[in-house]
N, C-alpha and C positions, 0 to 999 in steps of 0.2 A: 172775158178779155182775150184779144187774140197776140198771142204772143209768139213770134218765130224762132228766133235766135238774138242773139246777142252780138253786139255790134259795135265799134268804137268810132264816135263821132270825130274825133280830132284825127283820125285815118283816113276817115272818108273824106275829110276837109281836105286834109295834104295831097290827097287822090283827085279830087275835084279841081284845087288849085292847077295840079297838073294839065288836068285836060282843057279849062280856058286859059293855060298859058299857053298854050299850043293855037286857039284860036281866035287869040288876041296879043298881038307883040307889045300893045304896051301895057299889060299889065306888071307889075313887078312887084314883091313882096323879102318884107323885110322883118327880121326877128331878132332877139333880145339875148343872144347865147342859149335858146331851149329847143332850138329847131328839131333836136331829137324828141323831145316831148309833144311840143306842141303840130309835127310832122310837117310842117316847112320842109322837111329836111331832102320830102322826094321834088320837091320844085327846085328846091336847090339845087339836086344833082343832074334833073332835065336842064337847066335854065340857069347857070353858074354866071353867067353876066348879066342877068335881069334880078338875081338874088343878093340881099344887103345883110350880111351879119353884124350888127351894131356895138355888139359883146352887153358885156351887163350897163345898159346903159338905156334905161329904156327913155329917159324921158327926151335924150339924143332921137333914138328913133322913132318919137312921134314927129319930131321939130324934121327930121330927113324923110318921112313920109311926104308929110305936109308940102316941102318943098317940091319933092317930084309930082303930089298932085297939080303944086302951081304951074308943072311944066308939062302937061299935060297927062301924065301917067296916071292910069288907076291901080293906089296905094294899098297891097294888104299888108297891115302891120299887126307880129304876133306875140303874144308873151302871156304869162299865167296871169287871171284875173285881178287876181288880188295887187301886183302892181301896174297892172295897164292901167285902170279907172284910179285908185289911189295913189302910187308915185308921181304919174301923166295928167292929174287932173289941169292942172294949169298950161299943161303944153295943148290937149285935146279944147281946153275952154280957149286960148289964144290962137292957135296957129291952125285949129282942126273947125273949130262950130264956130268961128265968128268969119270965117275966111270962107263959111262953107267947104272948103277942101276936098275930092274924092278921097276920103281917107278910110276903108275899110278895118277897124280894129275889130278882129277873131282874136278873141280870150278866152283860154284853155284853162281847165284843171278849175271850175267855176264852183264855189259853194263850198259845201261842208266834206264832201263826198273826195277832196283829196287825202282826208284820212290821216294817215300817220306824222303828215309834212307840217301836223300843227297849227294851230291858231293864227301865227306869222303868215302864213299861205291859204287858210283862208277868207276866201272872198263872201262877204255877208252882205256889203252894201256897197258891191258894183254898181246893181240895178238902178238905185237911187242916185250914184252918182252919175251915172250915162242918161239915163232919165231928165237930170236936171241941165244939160247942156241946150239949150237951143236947137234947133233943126238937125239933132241925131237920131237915126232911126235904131231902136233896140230889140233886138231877136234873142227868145232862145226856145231854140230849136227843140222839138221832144225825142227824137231819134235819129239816129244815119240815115235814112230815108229823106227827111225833112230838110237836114243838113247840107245834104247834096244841093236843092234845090234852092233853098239859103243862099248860100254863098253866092251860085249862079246867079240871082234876082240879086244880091247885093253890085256884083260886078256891073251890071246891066242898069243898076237904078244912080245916078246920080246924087253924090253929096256923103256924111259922112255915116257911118253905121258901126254901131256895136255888137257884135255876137259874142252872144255867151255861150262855151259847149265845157263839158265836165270832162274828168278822166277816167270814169270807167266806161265800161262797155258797160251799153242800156238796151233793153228790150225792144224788138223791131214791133213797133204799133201797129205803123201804119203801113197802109197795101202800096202795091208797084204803081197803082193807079192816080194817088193820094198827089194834090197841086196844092201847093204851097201857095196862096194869094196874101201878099203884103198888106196887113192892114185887118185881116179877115181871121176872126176864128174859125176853125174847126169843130164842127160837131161829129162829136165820134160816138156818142151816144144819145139818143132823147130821152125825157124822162118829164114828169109834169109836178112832182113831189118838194124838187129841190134842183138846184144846179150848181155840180162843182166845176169850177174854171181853175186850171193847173197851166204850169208851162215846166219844161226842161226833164228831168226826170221822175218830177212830180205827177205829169201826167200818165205811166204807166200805175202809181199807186193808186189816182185817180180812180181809175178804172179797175182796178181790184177791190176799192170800195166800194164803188156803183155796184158791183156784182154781187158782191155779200149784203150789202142793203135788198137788193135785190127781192132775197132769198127769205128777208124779213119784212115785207111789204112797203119796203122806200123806194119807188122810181124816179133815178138817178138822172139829169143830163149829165154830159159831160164836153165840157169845153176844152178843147186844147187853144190856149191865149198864146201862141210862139211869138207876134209881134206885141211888146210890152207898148209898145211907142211911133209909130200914132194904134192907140186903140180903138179896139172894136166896139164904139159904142154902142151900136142899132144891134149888135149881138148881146152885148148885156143890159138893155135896157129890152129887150124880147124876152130873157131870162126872169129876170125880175118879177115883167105882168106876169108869165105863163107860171111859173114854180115857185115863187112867191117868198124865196129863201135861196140864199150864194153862199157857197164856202168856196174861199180861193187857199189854193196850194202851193206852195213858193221853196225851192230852198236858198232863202233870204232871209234878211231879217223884216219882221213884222211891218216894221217902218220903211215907209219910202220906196217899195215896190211893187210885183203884182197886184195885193194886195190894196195894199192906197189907191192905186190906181182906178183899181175897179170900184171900190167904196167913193172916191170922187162923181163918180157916172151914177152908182145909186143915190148917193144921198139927191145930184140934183135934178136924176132925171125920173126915180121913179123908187121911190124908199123901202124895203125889205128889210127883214132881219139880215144878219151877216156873219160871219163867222170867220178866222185867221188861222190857218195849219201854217205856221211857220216859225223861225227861229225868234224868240225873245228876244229881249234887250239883253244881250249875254253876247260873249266870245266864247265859243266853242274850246272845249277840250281835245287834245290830239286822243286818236284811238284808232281803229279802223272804221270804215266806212259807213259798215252796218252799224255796229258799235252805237256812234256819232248821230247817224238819222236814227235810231231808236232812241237814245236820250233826251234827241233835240227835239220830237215828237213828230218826225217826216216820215209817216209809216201811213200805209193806208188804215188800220186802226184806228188812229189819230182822225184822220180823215171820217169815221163811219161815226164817232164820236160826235166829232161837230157839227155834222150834218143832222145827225138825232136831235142834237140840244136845240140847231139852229128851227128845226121843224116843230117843233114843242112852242117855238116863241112865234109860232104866225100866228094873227087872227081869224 
């Protein structure tokens, strides 16, 4: 697994926001009182009349998005996961995906991995609530790298989009080289054994379990899935004939995301074993980060685990 340094996604986001605010005037972006967390905070200080603080009111600032998409602006609207897709579900189902809207909602502090800030603020079942909206397109990105170029293809693609990025700093995967194509997995490793398909910071553990399988005669693919929505079918249904066994990697709940997604394409395009490295039917306990993905079984361990059992059940 090649790993650089450590990186924070929702920096590189506020960085990036920066540089197509510069070359694009109607972009504008609006946030929920976190713009220090979720780094709005450097567009805001380039960009103090194109920037909308909403204060704690997010479902205000989907409905004030929405509007300036109708007037012709491409909307990013920010705030932590867990109430962008939860408090906003009915402002994003009414005024964002039926309107089709340019509405880009960037959701920070995504999953289990906010750590100490509790259950309250964890996000489990964004995915499946962004997922389920009509013509939303849903990203989450595996690195700063990826991210950068996220956001840029959101700005540039018409209509409304969900990105999910986490709070900590994640492992740089991927190379200077590495093109983000909407719609398209990433193969960041072959393998003809099994194939794990991962997204967000799932897929560095990903790949630390490819390698120690490795090591014990399991050859690993390994899929980075960063678009949950529209998926890559022709990429998991390839998976499937050649490695004949999928374990997908999510930090979601079991239900209703990566995971479902890609079992919808097996069961009706081409039936394998399968296997779920993801959170239960459960609300997570406050702890820290590590803590939390160790209990909740988000570890590449976890990972080397289901992938043995999943290969045991081929014919």
């Amino acid at each position: 697994m090649k790993v650089r340094e450590q990186s924070s996604t929702r920096e590189v986001y506020g960085k990036t926001l920066v540089a197509l605010g510069k070359e694009n005037p109607d972009i504008v972006v609006l946030d929920a009182d976190l713009s220090k967390s979720t780094m709005t905070q450097f567009f805001a200080r380039e960009f103090p009349h194109r920037f909308f603080d909403c204060g704690i009111a997010e479902q205000n600032m989907i409905g004030i998005a929405a509007g300036l998409a109708a007037s012709g602006k491409i909307a990013f609207a920010s705030t932590f996961a867990v109430f962008a897709t939860g408090r906003c579900y009915d402002q994003l189902r009414m005024s964002v995906a039926q309107p089709r809207h340019d509405v880009k909602v960037v959701a920070t502090h995504g999953g289990i991995s906010v750590g100490e800030d509790g259950l309250s603020h964890h996000s489990i079942e964004d995915l499946a609530l962004a997922c389920s909206l009509p013509g939303f397109t849903v990203v989450v990105p595996a690195d700063a790298i990826e991210t950068a170029q996220v956001i840029r293809v959101a700005a540039a693609t018409r209509g409304p989009f969900y990105v999910r990025l986490g709070r900590l700093k994640t492992p740089l995967i991927l190379g200077d080289d590495y093109q983000f194509v909407l719609g398209e997995a990433a193969t960041l490793r072959q393998g003809i054994d099994a194939t794990i398909i991962a997204c967000g910071l799932m897929v560095a553990r990903a790949l630390e379990a490819a390698e120690n399988l490795s090591q014990q005669g399991i050859d690993c693919r390994v899929l980075n899935m960063s678009t949950i929505k529209p998926l890559d079918i022709e990429a998991i249904v390839l998976a499937a004939n050649e490695t004949e066994a999928i374990v997908t990697a999510e930090e979601h709940l079991e239900h209703g995301g990566l995971g479902s997604k890609v079992a919808q394409v097996v069961v009706q395009h081409w039936a394998v074993p399968m296997a779920f490295v993801a959170i239960k039917d459960v609300f997570a306990k406050s702890g820290t980060p590590d803590e939390l993905l160790q209990r909740y079984g988000l570890t590449a361990a976890e990972i080397e685990k289901a992938v043995k059992a999943t290969v045991l059940r081929k014919k």
